[in-house]
Backbone as CSV, one residue per row, in Angstrom:
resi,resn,N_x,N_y,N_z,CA_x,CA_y,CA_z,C_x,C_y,C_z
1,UNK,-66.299,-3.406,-40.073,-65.904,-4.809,-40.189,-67.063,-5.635,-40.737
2,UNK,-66.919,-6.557,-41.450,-67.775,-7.974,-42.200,-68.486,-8.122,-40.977
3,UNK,-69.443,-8.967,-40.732,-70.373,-9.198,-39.533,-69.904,-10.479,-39.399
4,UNK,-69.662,-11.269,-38.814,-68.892,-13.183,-38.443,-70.507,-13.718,-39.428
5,UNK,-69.891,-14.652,-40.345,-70.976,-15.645,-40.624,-70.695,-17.062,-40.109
6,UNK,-72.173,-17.946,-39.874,-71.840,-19.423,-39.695,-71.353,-19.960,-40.970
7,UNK,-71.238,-21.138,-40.853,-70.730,-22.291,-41.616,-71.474,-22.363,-42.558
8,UNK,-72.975,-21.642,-42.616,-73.994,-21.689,-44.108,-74.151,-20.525,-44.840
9,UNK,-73.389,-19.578,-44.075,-73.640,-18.321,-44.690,-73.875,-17.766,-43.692
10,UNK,-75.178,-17.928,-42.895,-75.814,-17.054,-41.989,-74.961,-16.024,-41.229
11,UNK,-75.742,-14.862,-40.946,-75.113,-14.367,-40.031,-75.381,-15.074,-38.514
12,UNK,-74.003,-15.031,-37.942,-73.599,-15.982,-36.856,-74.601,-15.504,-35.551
13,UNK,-75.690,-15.928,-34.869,-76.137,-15.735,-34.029,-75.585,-15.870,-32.130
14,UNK,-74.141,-15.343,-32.599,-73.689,-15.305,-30.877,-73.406,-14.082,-30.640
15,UNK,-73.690,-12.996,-31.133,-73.421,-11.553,-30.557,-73.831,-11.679,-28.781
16,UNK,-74.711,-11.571,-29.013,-75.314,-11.921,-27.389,-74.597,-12.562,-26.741
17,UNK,-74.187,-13.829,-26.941,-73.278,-14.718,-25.835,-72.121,-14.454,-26.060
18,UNK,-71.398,-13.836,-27.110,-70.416,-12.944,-27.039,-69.753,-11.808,-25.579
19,UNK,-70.696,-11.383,-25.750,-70.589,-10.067,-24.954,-70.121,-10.375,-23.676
20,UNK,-70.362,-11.125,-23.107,-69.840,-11.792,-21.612,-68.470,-12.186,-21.673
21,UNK,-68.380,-13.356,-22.250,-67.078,-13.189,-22.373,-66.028,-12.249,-22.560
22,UNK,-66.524,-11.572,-23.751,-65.267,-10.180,-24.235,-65.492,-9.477,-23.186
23,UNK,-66.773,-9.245,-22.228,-66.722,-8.481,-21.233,-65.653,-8.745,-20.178
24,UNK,-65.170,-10.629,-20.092,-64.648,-10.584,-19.063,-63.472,-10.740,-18.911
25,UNK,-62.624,-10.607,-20.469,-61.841,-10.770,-20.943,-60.926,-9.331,-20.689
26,UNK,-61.333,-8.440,-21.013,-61.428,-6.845,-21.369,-61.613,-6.920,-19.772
27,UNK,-62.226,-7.343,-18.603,-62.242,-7.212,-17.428,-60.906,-7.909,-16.588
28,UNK,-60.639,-8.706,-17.081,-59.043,-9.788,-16.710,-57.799,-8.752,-17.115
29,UNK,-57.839,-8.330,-18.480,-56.618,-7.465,-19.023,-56.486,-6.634,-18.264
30,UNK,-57.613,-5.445,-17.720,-57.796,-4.651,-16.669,-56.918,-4.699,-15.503
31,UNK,-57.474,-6.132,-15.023,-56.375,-6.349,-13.671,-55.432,-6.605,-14.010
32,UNK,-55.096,-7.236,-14.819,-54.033,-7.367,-15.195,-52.827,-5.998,-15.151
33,UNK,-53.068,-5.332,-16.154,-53.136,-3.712,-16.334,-52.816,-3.000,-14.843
34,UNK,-53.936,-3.083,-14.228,-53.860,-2.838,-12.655,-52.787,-3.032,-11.637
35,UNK,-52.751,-4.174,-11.965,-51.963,-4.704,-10.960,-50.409,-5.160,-11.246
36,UNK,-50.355,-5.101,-12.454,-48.565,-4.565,-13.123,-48.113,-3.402,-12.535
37,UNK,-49.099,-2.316,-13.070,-48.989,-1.182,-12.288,-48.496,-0.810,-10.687
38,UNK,-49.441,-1.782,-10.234,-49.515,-1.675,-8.817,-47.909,-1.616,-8.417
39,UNK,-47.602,-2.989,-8.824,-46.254,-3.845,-8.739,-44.919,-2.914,-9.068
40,UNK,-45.608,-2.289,-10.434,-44.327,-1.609,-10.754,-44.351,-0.399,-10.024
41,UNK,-45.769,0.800,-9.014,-45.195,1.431,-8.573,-44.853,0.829,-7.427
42,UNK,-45.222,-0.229,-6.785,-44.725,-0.186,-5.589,-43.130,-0.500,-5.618
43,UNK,-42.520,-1.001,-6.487,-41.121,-1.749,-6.732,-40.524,0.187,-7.211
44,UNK,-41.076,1.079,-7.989,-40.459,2.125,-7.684,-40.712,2.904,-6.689
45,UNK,-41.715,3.013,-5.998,-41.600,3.872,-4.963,-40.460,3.305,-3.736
46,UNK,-40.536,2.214,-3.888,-39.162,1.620,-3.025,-38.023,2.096,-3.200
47,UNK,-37.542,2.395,-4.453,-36.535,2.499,-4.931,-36.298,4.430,-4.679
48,UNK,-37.130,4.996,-4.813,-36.991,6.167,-4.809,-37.131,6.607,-3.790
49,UNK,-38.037,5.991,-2.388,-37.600,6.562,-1.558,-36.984,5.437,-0.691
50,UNK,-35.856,4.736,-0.735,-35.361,4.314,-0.016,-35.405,3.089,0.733
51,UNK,-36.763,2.621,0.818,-36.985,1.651,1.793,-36.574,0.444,2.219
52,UNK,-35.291,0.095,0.927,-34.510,-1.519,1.406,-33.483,-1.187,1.863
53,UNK,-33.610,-1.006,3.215,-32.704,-0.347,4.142,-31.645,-1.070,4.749
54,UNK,-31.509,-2.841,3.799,-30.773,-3.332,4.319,-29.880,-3.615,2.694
55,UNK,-30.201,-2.973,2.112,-29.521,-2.783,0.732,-28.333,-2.536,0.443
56,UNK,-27.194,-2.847,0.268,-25.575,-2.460,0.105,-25.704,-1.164,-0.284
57,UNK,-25.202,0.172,0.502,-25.733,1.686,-0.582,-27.162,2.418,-0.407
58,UNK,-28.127,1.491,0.671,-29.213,2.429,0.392,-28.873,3.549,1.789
59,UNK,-29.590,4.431,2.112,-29.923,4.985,2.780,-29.679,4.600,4.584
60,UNK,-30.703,3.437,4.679,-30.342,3.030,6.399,-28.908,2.223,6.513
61,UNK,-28.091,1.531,5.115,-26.767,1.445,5.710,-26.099,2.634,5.433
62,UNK,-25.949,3.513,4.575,-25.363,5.025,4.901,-25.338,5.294,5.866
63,UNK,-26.371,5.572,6.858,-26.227,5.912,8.044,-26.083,4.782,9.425
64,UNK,-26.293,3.749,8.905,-25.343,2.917,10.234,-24.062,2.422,10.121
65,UNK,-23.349,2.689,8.940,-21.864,3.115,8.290,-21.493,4.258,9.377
66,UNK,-22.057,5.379,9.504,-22.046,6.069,9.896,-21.761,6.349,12.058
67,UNK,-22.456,5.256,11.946,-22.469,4.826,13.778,-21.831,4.011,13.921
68,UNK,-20.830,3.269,12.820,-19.602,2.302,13.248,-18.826,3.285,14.141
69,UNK,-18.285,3.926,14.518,-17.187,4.117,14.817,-17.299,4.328,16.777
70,UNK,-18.661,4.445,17.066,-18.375,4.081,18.709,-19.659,2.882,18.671
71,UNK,-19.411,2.051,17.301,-20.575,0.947,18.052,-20.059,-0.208,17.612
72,UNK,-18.719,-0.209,17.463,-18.083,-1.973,16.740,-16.264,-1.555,17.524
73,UNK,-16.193,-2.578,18.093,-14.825,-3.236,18.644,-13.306,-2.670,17.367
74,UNK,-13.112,-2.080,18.271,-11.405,-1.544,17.162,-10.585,-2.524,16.409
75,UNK,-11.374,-3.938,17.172,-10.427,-4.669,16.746,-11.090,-5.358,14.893
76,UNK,-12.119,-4.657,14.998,-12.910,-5.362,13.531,-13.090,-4.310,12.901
77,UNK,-12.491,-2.976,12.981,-12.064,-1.920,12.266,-10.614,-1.708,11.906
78,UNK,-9.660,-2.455,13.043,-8.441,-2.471,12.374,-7.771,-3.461,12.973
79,UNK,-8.221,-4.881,12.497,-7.464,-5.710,13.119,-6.010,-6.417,13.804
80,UNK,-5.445,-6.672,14.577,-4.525,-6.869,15.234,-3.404,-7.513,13.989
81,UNK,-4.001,-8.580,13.204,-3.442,-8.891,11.975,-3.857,-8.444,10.586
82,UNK,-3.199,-7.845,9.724,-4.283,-8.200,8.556,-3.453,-8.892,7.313
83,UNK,-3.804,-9.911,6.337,-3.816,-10.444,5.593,-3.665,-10.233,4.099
84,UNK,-2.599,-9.644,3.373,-2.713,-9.464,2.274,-1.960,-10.266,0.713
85,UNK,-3.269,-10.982,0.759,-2.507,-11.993,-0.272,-2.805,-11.297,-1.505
86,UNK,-1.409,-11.362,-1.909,-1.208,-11.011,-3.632,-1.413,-9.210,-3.576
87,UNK,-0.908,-8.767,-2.260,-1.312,-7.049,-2.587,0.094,-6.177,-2.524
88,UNK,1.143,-7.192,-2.578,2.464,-6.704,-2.809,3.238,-6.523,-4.201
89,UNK,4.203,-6.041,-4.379,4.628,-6.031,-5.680,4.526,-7.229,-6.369
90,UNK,4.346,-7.016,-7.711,3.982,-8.717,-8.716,3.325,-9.213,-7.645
91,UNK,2.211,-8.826,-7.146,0.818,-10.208,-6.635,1.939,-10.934,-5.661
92,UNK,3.001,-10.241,-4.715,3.243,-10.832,-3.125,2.282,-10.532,-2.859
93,UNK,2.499,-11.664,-1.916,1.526,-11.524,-0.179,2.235,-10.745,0.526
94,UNK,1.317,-10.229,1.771,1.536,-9.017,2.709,1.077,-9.862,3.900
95,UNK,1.460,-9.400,4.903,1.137,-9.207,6.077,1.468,-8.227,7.093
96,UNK,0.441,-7.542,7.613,0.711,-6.628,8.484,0.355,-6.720,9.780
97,UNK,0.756,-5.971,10.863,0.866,-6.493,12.232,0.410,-5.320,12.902
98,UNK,-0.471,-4.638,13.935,-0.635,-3.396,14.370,0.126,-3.569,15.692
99,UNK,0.475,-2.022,15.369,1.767,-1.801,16.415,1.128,-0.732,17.847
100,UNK,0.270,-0.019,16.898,-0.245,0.772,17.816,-2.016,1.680,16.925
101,UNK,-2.383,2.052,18.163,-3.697,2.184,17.768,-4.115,3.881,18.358
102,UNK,-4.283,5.121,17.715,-4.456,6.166,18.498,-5.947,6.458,19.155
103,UNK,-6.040,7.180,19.996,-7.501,7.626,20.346,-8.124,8.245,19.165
104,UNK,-9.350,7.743,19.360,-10.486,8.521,18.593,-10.479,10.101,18.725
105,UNK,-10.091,10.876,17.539,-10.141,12.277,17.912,-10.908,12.798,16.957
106,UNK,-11.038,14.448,16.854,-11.109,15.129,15.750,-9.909,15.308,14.847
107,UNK,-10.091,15.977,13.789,-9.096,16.158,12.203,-8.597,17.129,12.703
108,UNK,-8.242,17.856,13.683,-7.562,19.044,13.532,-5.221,18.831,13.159
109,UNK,-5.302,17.629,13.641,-3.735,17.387,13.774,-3.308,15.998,13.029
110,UNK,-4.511,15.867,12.091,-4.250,14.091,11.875,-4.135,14.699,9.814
111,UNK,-4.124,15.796,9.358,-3.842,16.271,8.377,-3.299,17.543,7.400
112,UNK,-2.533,17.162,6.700,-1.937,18.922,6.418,-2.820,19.696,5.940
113,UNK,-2.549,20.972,6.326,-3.687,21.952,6.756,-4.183,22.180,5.695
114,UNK,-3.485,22.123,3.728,-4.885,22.001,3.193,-5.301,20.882,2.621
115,UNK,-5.251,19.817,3.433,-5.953,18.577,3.244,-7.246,18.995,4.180
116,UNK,-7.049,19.283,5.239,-7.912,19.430,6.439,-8.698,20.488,5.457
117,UNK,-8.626,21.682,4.366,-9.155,22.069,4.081,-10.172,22.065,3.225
118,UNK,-9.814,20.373,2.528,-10.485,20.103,1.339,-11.496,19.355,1.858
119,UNK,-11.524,18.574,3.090,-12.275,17.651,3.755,-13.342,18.729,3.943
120,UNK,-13.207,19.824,4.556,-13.969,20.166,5.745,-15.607,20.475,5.106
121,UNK,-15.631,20.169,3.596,-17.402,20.253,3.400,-18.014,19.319,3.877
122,UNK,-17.645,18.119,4.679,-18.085,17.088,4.626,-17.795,17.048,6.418
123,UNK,-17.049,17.819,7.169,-16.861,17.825,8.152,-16.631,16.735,8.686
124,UNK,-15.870,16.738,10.308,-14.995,15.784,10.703,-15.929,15.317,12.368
125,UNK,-16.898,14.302,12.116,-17.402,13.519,13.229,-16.301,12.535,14.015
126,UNK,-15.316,11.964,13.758,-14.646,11.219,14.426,-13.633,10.449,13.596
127,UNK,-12.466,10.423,14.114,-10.948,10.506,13.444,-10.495,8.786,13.970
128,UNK,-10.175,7.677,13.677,-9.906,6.721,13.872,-8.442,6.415,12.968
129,UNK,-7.603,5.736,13.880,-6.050,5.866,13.037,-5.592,4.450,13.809
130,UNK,-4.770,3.620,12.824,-3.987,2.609,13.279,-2.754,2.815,12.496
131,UNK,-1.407,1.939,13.148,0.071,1.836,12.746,0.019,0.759,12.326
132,UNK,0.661,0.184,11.374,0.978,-1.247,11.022,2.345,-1.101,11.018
133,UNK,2.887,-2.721,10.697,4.242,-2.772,10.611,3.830,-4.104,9.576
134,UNK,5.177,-4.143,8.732,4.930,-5.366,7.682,5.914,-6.305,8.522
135,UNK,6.124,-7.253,7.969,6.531,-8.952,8.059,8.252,-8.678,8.686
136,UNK,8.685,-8.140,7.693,9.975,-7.821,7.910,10.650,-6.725,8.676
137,UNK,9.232,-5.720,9.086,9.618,-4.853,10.232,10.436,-3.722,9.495
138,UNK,9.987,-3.644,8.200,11.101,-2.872,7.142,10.016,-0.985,7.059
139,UNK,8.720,-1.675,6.648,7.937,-0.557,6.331,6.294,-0.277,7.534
140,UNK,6.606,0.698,7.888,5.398,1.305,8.417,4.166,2.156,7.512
141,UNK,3.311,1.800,7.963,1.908,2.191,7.289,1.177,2.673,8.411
142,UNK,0.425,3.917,7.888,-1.198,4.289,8.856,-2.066,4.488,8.630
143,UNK,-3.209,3.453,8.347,-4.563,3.580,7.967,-5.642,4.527,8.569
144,UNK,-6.232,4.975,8.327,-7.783,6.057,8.738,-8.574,5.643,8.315
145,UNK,-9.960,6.268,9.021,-11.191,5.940,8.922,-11.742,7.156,9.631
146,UNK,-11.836,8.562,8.513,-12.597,9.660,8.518,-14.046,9.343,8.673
147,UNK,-14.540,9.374,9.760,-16.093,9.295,10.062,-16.676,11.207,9.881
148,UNK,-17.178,11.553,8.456,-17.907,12.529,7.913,-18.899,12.947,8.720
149,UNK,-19.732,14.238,8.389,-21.108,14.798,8.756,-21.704,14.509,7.966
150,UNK,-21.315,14.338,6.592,-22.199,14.614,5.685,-23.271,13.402,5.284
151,UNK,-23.946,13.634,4.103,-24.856,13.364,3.865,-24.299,12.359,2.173
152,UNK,-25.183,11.653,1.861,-24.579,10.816,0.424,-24.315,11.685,-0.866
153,UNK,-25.283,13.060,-0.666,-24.704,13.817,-2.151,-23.569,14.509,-1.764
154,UNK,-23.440,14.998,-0.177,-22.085,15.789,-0.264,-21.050,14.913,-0.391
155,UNK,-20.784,13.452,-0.041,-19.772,12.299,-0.194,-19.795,12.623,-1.454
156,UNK,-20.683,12.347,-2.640,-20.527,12.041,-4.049,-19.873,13.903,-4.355
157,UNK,-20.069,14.653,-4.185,-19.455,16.141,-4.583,-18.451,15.953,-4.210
158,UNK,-17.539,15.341,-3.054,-16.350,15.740,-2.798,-15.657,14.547,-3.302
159,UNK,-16.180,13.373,-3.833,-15.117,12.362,-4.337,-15.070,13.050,-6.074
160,UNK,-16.052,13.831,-6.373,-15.936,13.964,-8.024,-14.784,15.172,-7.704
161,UNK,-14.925,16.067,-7.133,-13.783,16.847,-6.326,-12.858,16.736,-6.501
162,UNK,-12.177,15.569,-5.515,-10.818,14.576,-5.383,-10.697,14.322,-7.071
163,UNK,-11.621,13.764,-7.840,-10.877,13.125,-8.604,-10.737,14.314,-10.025
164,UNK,-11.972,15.417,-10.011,-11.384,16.271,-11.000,-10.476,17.002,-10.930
165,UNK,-9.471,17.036,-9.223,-9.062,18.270,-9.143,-7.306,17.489,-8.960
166,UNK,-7.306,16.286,-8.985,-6.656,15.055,-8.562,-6.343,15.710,-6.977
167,UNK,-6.755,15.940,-6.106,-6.713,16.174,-4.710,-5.548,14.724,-4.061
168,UNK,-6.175,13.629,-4.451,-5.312,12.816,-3.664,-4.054,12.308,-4.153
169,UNK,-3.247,13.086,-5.159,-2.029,12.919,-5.559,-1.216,14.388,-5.158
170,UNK,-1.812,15.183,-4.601,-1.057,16.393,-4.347,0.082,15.752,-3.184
171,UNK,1.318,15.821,-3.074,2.238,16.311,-1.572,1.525,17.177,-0.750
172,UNK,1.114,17.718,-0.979,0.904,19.176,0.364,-0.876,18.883,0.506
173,UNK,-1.138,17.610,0.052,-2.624,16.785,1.296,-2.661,15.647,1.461
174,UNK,-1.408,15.325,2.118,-1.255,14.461,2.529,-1.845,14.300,3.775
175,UNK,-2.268,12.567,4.436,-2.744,12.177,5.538,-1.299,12.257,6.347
176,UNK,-1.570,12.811,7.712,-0.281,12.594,8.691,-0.111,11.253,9.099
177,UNK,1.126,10.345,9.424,1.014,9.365,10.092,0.634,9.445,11.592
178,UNK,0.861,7.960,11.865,0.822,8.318,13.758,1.240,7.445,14.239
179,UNK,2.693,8.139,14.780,4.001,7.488,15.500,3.406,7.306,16.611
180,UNK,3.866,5.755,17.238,4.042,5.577,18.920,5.184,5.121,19.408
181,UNK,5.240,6.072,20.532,6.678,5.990,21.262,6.594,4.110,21.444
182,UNK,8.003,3.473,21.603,8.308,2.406,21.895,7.728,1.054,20.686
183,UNK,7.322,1.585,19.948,6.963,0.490,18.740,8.409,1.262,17.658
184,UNK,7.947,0.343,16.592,8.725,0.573,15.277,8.281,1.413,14.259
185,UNK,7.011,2.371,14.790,6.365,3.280,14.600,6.847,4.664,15.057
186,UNK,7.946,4.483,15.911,7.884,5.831,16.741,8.749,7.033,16.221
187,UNK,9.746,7.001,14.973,9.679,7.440,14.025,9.649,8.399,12.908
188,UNK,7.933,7.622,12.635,7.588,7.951,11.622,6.345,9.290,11.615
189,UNK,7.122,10.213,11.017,6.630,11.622,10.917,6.241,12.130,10.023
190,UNK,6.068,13.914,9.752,5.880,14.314,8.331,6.586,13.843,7.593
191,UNK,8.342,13.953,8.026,9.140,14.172,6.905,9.470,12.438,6.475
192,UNK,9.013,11.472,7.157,9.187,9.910,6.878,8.032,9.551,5.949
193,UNK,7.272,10.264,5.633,5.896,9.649,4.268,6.452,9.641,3.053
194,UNK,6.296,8.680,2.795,6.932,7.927,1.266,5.614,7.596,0.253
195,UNK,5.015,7.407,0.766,3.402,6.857,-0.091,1.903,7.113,0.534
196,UNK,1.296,7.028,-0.049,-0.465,7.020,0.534,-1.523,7.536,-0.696
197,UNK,-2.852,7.377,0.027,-3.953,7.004,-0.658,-4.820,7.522,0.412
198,UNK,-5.845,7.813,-0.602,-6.685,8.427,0.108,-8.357,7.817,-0.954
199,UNK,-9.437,7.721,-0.435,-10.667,6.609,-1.005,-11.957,7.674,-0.688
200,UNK,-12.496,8.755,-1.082,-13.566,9.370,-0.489,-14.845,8.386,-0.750
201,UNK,-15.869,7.526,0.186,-16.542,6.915,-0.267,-17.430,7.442,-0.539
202,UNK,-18.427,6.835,-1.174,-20.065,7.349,-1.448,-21.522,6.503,-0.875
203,UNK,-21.426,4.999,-0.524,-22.337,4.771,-0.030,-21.925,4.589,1.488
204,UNK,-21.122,5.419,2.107,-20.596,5.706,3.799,-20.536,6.899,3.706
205,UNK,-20.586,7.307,5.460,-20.109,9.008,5.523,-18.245,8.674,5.810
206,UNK,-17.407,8.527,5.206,-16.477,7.962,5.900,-15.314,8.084,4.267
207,UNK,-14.279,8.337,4.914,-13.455,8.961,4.126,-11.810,7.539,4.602
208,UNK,-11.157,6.613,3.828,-10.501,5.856,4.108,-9.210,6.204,3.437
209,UNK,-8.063,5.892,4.514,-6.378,7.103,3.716,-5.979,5.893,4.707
210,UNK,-4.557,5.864,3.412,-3.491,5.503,4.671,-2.196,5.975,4.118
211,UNK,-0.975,6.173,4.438,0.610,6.502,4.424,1.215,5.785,4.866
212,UNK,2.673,5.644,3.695,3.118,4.413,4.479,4.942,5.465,4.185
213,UNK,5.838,4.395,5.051,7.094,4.878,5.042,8.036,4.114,5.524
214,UNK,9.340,4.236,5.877,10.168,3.177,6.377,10.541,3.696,7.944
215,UNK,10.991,2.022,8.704,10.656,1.623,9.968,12.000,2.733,10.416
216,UNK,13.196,2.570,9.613,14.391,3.231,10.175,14.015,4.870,10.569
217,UNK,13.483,5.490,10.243,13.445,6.981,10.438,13.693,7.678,9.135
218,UNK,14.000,7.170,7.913,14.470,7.941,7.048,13.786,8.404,6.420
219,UNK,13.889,10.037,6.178,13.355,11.485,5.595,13.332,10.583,4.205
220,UNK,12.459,11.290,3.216,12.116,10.832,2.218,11.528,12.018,1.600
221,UNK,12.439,12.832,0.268,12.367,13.680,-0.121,11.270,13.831,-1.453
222,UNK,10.790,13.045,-1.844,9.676,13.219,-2.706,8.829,12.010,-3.161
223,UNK,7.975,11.982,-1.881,6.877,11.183,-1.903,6.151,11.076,-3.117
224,UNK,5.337,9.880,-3.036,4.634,9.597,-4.216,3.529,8.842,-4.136
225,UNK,1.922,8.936,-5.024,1.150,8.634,-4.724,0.944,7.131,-4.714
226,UNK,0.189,6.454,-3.944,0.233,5.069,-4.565,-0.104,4.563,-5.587
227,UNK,-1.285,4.894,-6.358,-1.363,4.713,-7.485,-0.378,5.035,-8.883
228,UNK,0.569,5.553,-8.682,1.752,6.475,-9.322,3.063,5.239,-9.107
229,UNK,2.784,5.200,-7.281,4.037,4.253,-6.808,4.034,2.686,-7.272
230,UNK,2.775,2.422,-7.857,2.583,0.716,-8.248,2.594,0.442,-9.273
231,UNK,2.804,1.389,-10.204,3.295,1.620,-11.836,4.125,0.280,-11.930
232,UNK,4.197,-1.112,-12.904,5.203,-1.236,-13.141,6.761,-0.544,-13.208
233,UNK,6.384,0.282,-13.848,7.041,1.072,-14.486,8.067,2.108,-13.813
234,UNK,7.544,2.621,-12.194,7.981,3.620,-11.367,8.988,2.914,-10.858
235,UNK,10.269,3.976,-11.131,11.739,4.047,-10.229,11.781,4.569,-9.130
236,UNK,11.027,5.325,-8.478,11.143,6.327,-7.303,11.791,5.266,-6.182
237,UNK,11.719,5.965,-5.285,12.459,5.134,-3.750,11.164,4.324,-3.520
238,UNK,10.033,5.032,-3.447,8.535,4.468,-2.555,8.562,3.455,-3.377
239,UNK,8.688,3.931,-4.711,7.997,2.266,-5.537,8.162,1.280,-5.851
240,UNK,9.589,1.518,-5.586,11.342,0.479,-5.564,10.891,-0.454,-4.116
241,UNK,10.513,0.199,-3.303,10.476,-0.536,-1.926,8.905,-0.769,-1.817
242,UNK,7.885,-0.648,-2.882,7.156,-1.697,-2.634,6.428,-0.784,-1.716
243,UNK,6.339,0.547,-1.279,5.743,1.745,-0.335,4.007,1.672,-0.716
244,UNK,4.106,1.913,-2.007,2.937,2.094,-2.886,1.761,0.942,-2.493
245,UNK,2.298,-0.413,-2.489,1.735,-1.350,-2.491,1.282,-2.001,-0.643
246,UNK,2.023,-1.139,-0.117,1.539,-0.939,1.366,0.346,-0.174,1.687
247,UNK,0.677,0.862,1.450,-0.510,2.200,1.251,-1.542,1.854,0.988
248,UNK,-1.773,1.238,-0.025,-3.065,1.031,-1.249,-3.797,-0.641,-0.406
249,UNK,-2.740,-1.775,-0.379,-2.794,-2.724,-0.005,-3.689,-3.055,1.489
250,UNK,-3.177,-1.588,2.774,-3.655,-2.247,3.712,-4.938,-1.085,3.403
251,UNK,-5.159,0.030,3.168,-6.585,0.599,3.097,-6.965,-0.060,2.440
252,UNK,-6.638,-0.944,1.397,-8.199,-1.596,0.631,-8.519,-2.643,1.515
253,UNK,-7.940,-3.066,2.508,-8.448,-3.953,2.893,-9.196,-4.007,4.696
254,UNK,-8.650,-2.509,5.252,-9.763,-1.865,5.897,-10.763,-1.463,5.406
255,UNK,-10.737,-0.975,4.014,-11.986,-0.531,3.670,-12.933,-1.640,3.185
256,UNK,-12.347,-2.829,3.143,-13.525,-4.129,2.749,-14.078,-4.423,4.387
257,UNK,-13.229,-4.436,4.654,-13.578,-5.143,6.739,-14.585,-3.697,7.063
258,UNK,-14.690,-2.381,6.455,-15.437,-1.635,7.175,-16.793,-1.995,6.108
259,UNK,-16.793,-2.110,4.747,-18.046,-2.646,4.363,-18.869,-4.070,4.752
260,UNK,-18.124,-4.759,4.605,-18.354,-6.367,5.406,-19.042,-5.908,7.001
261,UNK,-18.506,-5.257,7.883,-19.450,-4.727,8.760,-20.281,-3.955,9.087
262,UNK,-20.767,-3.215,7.978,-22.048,-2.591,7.511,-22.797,-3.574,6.910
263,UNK,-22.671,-4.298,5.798,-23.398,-5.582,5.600,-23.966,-6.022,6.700
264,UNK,-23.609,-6.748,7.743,-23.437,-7.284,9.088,-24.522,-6.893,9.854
265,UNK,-24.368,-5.137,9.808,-24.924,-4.010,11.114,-26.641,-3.959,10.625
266,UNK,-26.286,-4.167,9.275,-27.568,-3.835,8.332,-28.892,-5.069,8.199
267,UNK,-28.382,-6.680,8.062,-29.116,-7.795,8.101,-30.059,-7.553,8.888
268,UNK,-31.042,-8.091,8.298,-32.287,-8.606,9.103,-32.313,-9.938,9.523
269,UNK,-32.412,-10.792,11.041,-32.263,-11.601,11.004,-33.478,-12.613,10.401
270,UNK,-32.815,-13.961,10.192,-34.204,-14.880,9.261,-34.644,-15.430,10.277
């Protein structure tokens, strides 16, 4: 490079007082440098291993998702009412009413045997089941809340599962309902399932289904999935009566009330 001249020609006599500065300049970028670094690993090491544990999806709500099911009131897992605006055919409103509520069990009787078979990589910690009844006392529904063993990659293997293998449109894995004597539930059996859905999640250990069917007792010879049953388009019996939009309608909206209380379980207070 040219050497800097002054204003007369000369060569510029600040090399010397130069040097400090660029020294401290070249010393600022440094930290600078440094401490981006710092920032950016500490903002990834967070991320990679986990540590915003109050994060929608990370890690510590996975697993206190996981301890809902003997540490929150039945009634904020499947409420006495639930509310469904615009989740009926053409965007009706719904309302559903619980009729009855079963004990907490294991999966051995709450699914057909190779449903129970497709679950079981993920194994069965605790079985939670409610009955609804709609407005008009016409259609019965039964929501679940499969509380898993597993872990967040086996959730993510068995929902890619479900959906490459279409698992939750088969007839023969279907969720069982669960009739109670003396309600408008009492019923409703294998051969009364008209519709259902089934949701394998991924940031829960927890697997969300429900089936729905009619209040009278009537056999219903070829069920259909809900997503299938809410087709504009579908003639079937389920989809004609609006089955589809029960099914789908009240699990999505247990399954928001079970995230909303993981949110909840998870806060740090301010």
């Amino acid at each position: 490079m040219t050497p800097a001249t002054g204003t007369q020609g000369t060569p510029a006599p600040a090399r010397p007082f130069l040097a400090r500065p660029r020294a401290r300049t070249v010393a600022a970028a440094v930290c600078v440098v440094l401490g981006l670094g710092l920032i950016g690993g500490a903002v990834t090491g967070s991320w990679l291993t986990g540590d915003d544990t109050d994060a929608p999806g990370s890690r510590g709500a996975f697993a206190a998702a996981g301890e809902l099911w003997h540490s929150v009131p039945v009634d904020r897992l499947f409420p006495p009412t639930v509310r469904g605006d615009g989740a009926g055919p053409g965007g009706s409103d719904r309302t559903w009413t619980r009729v009855a509520v079963a004990p907490d069990t294991g999966c051995a009787n709450a699914f057909d045997p190779l449903l129970r078979k497709a679950l079981a990589p993920v194994g069965c910690l605790r079985l939670l089941r409610a009955t609804y009844v709609d407005a008009t006392l016409s259609h019965v529904t039964t929501v679940g809340l499969l509380f898993t063993k597993a872990d967040a990659a086996a959730m993510t293997a068995l929902k890619a599962r479900f959906a490459k293998e279409g698992l939750d449109r088969r007839t023969d894995l279907m969720p069982r309902a669960y009739p109670a004597k003396g309600t408008p539930a009492e019923g409703f059996g294998d051969a009364q399932r008209a519709s259902w859905t089934e949701s394998v999640l991924t940031d829960a250990p927890v697997v969300v289904f429900a089936v729905s069917g009619f209040t009278d007792g009537r056999t219903v010879g070829a069920p259909q999935p809900a997503a299938e049953a809410m087709k504009p388009e579908a003639t079937t019996a389920p989809a004609q009566a609006g089955l589809g939009h029960e099914a789908q309608g009240l699990a999505d909206r247990v399954e928001r009330g079970l995230r909303k209380t993981v949110t909840s379980a998870t806060e740090t207070p301010s």
